[in-house]
Structure formats: C-alpha cells, structure tokens
N, C-alpha and C positions, 0 to 999 in steps of 0.2 A: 723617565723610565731608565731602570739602569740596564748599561748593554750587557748582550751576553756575551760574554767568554766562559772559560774553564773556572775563571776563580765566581762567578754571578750566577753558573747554572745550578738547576736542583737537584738533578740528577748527577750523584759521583761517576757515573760512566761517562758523562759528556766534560765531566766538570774534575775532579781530583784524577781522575783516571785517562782525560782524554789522551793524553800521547800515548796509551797504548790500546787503546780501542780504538784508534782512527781510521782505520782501515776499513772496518766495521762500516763506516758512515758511508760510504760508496753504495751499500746495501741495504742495510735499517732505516733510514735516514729517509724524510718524507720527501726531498731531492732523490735518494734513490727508489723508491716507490713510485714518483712522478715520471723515473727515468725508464723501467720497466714496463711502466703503461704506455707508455710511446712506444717502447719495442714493442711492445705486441699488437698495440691498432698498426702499427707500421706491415707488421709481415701479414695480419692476419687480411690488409688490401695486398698485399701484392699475392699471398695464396688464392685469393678470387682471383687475382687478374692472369694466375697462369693457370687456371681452370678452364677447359676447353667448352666447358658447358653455359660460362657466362658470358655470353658474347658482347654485353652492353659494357664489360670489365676485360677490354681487350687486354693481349699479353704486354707488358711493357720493355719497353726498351732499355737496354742497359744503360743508358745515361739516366731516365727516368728512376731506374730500380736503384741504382748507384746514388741518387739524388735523395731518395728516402732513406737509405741506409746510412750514408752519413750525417741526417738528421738524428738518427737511433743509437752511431755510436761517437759523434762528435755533441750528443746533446751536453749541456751546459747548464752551471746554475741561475745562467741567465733567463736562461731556457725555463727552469723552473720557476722560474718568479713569473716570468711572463702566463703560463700557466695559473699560476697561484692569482694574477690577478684577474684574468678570466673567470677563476673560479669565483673570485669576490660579486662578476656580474650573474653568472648562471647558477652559483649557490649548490654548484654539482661535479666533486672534484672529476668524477672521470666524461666526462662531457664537455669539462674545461679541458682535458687533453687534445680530445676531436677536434673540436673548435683552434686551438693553437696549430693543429696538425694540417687544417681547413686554411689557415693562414699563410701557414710554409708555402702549401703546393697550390695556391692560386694563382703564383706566377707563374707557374708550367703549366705550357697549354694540355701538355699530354697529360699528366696529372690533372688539372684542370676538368678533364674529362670526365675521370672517373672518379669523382671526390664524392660523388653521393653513394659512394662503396667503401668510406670511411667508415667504422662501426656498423659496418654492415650486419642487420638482423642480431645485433648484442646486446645483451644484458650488462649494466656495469658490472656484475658478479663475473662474468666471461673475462672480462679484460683483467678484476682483481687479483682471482683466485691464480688465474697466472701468470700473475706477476709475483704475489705471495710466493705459487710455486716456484719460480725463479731464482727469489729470495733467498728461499733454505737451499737450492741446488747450489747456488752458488757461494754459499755460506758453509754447505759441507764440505765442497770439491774445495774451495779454494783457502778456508779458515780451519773447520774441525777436525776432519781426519788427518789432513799434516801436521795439527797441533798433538793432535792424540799416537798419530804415530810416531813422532819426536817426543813425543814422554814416553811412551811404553818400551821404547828404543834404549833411553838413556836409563829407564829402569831396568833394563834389560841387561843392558852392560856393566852398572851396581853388581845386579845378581850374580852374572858372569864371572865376576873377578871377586866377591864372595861366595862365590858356589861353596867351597870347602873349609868357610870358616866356622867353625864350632859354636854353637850360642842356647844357650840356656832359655829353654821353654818358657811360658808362662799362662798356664790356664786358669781362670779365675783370677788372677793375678798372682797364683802362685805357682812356686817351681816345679817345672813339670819336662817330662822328657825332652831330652835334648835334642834340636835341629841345625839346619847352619841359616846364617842370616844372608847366603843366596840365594835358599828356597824360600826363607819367607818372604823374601820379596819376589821372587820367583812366582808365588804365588798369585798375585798384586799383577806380575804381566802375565799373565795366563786369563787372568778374569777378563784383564782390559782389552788382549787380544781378540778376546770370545766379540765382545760387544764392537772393537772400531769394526772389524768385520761385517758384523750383524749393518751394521748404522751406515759402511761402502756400500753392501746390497738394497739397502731401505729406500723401495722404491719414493719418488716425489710425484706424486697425482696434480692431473689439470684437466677440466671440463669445457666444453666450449658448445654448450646445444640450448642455448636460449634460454628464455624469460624463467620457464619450470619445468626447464630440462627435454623439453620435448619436439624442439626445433618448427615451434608452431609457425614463429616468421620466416623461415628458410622456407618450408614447406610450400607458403599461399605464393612466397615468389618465383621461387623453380623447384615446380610440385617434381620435376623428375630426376632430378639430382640428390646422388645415393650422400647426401651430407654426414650421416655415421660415419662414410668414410673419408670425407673431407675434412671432417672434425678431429679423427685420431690421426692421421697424417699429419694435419697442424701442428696439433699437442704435440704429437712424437719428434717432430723436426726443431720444438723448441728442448729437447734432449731432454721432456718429461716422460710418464705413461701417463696415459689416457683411461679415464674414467667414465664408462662408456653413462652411466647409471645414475643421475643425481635430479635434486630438485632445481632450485633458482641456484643455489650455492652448490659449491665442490664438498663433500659433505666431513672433510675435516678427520676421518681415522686417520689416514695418512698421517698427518700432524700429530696425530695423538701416538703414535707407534713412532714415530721421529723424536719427541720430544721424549717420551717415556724411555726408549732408547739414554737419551743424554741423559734423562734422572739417574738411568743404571750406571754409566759411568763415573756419574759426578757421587753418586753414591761409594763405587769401589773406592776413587781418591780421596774421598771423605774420612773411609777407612785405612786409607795407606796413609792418608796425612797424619792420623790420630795415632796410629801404630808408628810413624816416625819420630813425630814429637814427643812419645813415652822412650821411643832409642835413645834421642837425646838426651832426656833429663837422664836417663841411665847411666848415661857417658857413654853408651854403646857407639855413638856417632860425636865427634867433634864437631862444630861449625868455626869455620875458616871466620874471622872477624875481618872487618872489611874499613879502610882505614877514614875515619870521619864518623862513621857511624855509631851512634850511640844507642844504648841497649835498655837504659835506665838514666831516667833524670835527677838520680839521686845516687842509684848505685852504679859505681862506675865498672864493675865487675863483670857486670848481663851481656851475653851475647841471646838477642831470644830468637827463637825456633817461626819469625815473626813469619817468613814464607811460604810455613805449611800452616802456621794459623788464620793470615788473608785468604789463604787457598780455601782453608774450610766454612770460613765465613762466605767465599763469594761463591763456591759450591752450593749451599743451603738457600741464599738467595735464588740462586738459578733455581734450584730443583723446585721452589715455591711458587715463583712462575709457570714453570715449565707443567708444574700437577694441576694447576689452574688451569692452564691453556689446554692440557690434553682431557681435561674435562668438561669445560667449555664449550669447545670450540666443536665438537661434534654433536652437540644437543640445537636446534634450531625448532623454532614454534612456525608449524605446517611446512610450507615450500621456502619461507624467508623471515627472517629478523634481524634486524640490525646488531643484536648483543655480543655477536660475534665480531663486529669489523673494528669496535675501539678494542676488545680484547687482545686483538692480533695483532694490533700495533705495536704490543710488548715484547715480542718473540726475540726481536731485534737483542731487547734488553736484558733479557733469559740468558740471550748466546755471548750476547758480552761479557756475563759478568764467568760461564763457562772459558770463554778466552782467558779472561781475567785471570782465574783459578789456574787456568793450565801452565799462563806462565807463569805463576808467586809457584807453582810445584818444581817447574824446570828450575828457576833461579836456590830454590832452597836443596834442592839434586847436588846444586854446581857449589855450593859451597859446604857440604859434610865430608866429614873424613870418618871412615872406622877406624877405630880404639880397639885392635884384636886383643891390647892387653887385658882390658876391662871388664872384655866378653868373656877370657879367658879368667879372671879370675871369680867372676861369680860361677861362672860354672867348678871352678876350683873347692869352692864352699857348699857345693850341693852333693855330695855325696849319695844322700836320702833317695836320688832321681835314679841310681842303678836300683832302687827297689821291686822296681815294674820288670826289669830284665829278670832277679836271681828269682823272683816268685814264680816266672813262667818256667824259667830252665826247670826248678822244681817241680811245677807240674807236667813237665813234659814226662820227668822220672820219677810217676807216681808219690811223691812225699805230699802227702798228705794236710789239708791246712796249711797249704804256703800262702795263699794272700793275706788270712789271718795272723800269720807268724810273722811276717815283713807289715804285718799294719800296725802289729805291736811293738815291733823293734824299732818303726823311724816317726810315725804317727806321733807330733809333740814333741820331738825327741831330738837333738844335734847330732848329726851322725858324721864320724870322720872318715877320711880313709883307712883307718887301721882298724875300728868298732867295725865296718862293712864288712873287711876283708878279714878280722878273728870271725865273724858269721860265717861267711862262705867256707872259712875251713871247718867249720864244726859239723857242716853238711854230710851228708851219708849220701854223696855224690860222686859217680865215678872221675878217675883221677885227671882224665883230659878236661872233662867237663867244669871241675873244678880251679883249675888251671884255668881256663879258657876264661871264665866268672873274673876270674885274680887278675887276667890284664885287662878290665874294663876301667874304663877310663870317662866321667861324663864328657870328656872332651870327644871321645871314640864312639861314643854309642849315639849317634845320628841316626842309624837306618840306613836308609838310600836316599838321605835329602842329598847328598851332593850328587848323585846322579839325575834326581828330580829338575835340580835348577840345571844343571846343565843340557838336559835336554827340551825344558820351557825355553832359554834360551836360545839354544839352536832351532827353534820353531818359528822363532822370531824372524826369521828375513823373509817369509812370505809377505810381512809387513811391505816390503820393499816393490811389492808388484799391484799395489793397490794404487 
C-alpha cells in the first residue's frame, strides 16, 4: 500500500495544499475529533462530581481533577491510535473513547471510584455534537474571523489610499459614470464587514439531554435533580449556548446559519476576485512579477492574476459543500439517522478550502499596484459619461427633451471633449450654470465616492475589537 503523504493523498487539502492548511488538522482531522471527545467525557465526569446532588460522584480533588485534565490537553496521537484500536474491538468510535478513558483512570484509586460516571446517562450524539460544536468554535475564533479580518483590513487600506482616485464606470460592461477605485473597493469591505460581524455573533449550539432529548436516563437515576440545569451550565462552560429543545441529535440550524453565513462571504470574494481580475486585464492594477515564477509555459510575457483565480476556484468549492451541509444536516428521519454523521465530516474540508481562498486573496492584494495612468486615460476617452450630468442640469431648468437630446448626440456616437463642450455652449442655459457644465471633467464627476470610501474605511477599526 502506498503511504500517505502530501504528494499520495486524494484530497488537495491534505495533499497539494497541506503546508497551508495544517493548522486546520489540530481541528478537522479525526485525531482532532478523537481529541474533542475526550474533552468532553472528561469534564462532563468532573461536572457530576462537583454536583452537590451526586453523592456516589464525590467532588474531586485537585490532583484527581488535574490528572484528567492533563489527559484532555496533553492528549496525543498516540493517544488516538490507541483509541482507534479500541474502536477496532467495540466497533463504536465514541465508546472507544470511554473505554481508553476507563483505562487512564483505573490507576487512581480516587478516579477509580467514580469510573462508572464515565458517559454518564449519554447518548453518543451528546458527546459528538459537542465536540462538532467545539470544532467550528474554534475554527471561527482561532482560523476565520482573523482571516476575514486581515482581508477586509488589507482591503480596506487598498481603498484608503485610493479613496480619490478617479476610475471609469462600467455597467453592462459599458462606460458609465464615473467612481474612484477606493469606493469600489470600498464597497467590497462594507459588504464583508456586514457579514465577519454577523459570523463574531453566530451563536455555536450544544445539547446534552439524552437518548431523545428527554433526559429519560438522568431522570430514573436522580429523579430530583433539576438536570435542564445541569445540562446548560455544562454546554455554557464549554463557551457554547445551549440548546434547551432537540431530539437524539443537536438539530443542526446552527450549522446551517454558520455555514450559510461563510457561502455569503465566500460569495462577496467571489465577486471582488472577479471585479479584480477584469482591473487587471485593464491595466487598472499592475502585478508585481515575482522572481522565478513563470506565467506561461510558452509565453514568456504572462504575469497571470493566478491568486484571485485559486481564490475563486477554492471559494465555489467551499460554498458547494457548505450549501450541501447547510441542507443536510438539519433534515433527520424522526429522533435519529445516521446521514448526517458522514456528512459532517466534510465541514473540516468546506473551511479549508475557505482558508485556502482567503490566503491566494491576501497573497494577490500584496502583489497589485494601481496604474492611476491607465485609469486616467480611459476615463480620458469617455467624454460620452458627462451625458447623465448636462441632461439633468437641463432638466433641473426646464429644457425640454434633454434625455432625448443627449441620447441622440452620444448614443453610437464618439464624443470629444470639444463636440461635449460646443453642446453645452449652444444651451439656453444660465451663464454660471453653463460655466459650471464647461469645467466637468470625467475625471471630476465622481459624486461623493471619495467621501464614501473614506468613510467605509474609517468604520473599519471596530474590526479591531472583535
């Protein structure tokens, strides 16, 4: 059998990609899955044992409590194998945890005690679903939002320092009023701002009330113990919320409002990549060439825009998982199915290739330069684009049929600076107003985008407290 490495695996995220998804593998990874399920049978005995109501699950002593907890964060992949091979005799990956856990603490007597409050009254779904939860907590906190906020940051600073560069519209793909190219990117961090915000708040749900949700085994064992609240304390202390309401499973909106969340962002950068790589080809943006690299195996000339084309490519894969899972995963046939548990193994995969995306975005950021000449001279050649200003001024001073007059003078037509500027003098327009028409400039008729992006910008540092 051939071994795996990066260059053997099937997967380009473990495999062409691993040095920079590696990080990832602490968490996705069925070692990190294995390692989350020990955290939680781990606390969810020591939350019995400091329950004043279980007397048979005395409090433990800080060497005892100390002794489990560095099982939970000194665990190991040896530790997971060793699991893994339990699981080969019990045929029941989270039952193989108990049992490895049953193993640890047989040499302490004081553990030893209270070992038959391992898995106490759980459901495997108890122990998964938060561990799942765990997963994305710490796949947002510690991977997505600082990715997302070091993009929107660095877009932000783009826009910043083109706030007031002049740039030639394009709707439909034709010329159309003038903007600066630090509002349209400006844009771009205003949208993504909206969402890392939304996706900081997005709460992460975890249930913990038995077989189908109904704490029927807590119940028969200590009928008087308020376990609702036992249960959300739990949850809450592993820095989830609590899902007071479900069947056998945690019932998965959560993840569909998380994940659908990530389609919207991966969505805006989709659009920012594809509006980048058309700046490109424009010459609006230069790319810095980078020495060794080659663009074309034939043509030696090509610098290509390849950072925001990985980007889009690994964007659409994410979002295809991610619309799958968030469809999924909240549909279950009565109290339980299994079709959900191979589904959710992918999430891992979703969010990698979202990592992926965010850096080929950053890395293609760090290598454009704007071309203000470029930008400057197609706006040079559009004259046609003051047509939208002299038809309003017109109508502001009743003249009659001005959109029609300006749809026949530029409509098809080449229009110079001097063809614009004999119209606006043949006008029967008062003489400031006329004047005023005569120093338009497409370079000058922006509106208020460079106050737009300047102050999308400046909204940007709440970024900094998330």
């Amino acid at each position: 059998m051939m071994e795996l490495n990066e260059l053997s695996a099937i997967s380009p995220i473990d495999g062409r990609y691993g040095e920079k998804t590696s990080s990832l593998r602490e968490i996705f990874s069925e070692y990190g899955l294995i390692r989350y399920r020990t955290l939680v049978e781990i606390r969810w005995l020591m939350a019995l044992s400091a329950h004043p109501q279980i007397p048979e699950a005395p409090k433990l002593s800080q060497d005892a409590s100390d002794f489990l907890i560095q099982i939970a964060t000194g665990f190991s992949l040896a530790d997971a194998e060793r699991i893994k091979a339990i699981e080969k005799r019990t045929n029941h990956d989270v039952k193989a945890v108990e049992y490895f856990l049953r193993e640890r603490c047989a040499g302490q007597a004081e553990l030893a005690r209270v070992i038959e409050f391992l898995h106490f009254a759980c459901t495997s779904e108890d122990i998964n679903n938060l561990s799942h939860a765990l997963m994305l907590h710490d796949a947002k906190k510690l991977h997505l939002v600082p990715l997302f906020i070091r993009l929107c940051q660095t877009m932000a600073t783009l826009a910043e320092s083109q706030a007031g560069q002049p740039m030639l519209s394009r709707t439909h793909g034709q010329t159309a009023s003038p903007t600066t190219l630090g509002k349209e990117i400006g844009v771009f961090v205003y949208r993504l701002q909206r969402q890392i915000e939304q996706l900081t708040r997005q709460p992460v749900l975890g249930k913990f009330n038995g077989a189908v949700g109904n704490f029927n085994a807590h119940f028969a064992a200590y009928p008087d113990l308020d376990w609702n609240e036992l249960s959300r304390s739990f949850v809450e202390s592993l820095e989830l919320s609590w899902n007071p309401h479900t069947t056998q499973i945690e019932s998965h909106d959560y993840m569909a409002e998380y994940f659908h969340l990530l389609c919207r962002i991966n969505t805006i950068l989709i659009d920012f990549c594809r509006d980048t790589w058309g700046y490109i080809s424009l010459g609006y943006f230069r790319q810095q060439p980078v020495a060794g690299e080659i663009g074309s195996s034939t043509m030696p000339h090509k610098v290509n825009p390849i950072d925001f084309e990985n980007a889009e490519g690994n964007l659409g894969l994410a979002n295809s998982i991610l619309g799958h899972l968030a469809e999924k995963l909240p549909v279950s046939r009565w109290q339980r199915d299994l079709s959900d548990s191979t589904a959710i193994r992918s999430m891992g995969t979703a969010i990698a290739h979202c990592v992926l995306a965010g850096q080929s975005c950053l890395k293609g950021l760090g290598k454009i330069e704007v071309m203000p000449q470029r930008l400057e001279e197609d706006l040079d050649n559009a004259w046609e684009v003051l047509a939208e200003a002299v038809q309003t001024v017109m109508r502001r001073h009743g003249m009659g049929d001005a959109y029609e007059t300006l749809k026949n003078l530029t409509r098809g037509h080449v229009i110079s600076r001097e063809s614009m500027q004999d119209f606006i003098l043949s006008l029967d327009l008062p003489a400031a107003e006329r004047d005023r028409l005569l120093q338009l400039h497409p370079r000058s008729y922006t509106g208020n985008a460079e106050l737009q992006a300047r102050r999308i910008c400046a909204n940007t540092a709440q970024l900094n407290d998330m």
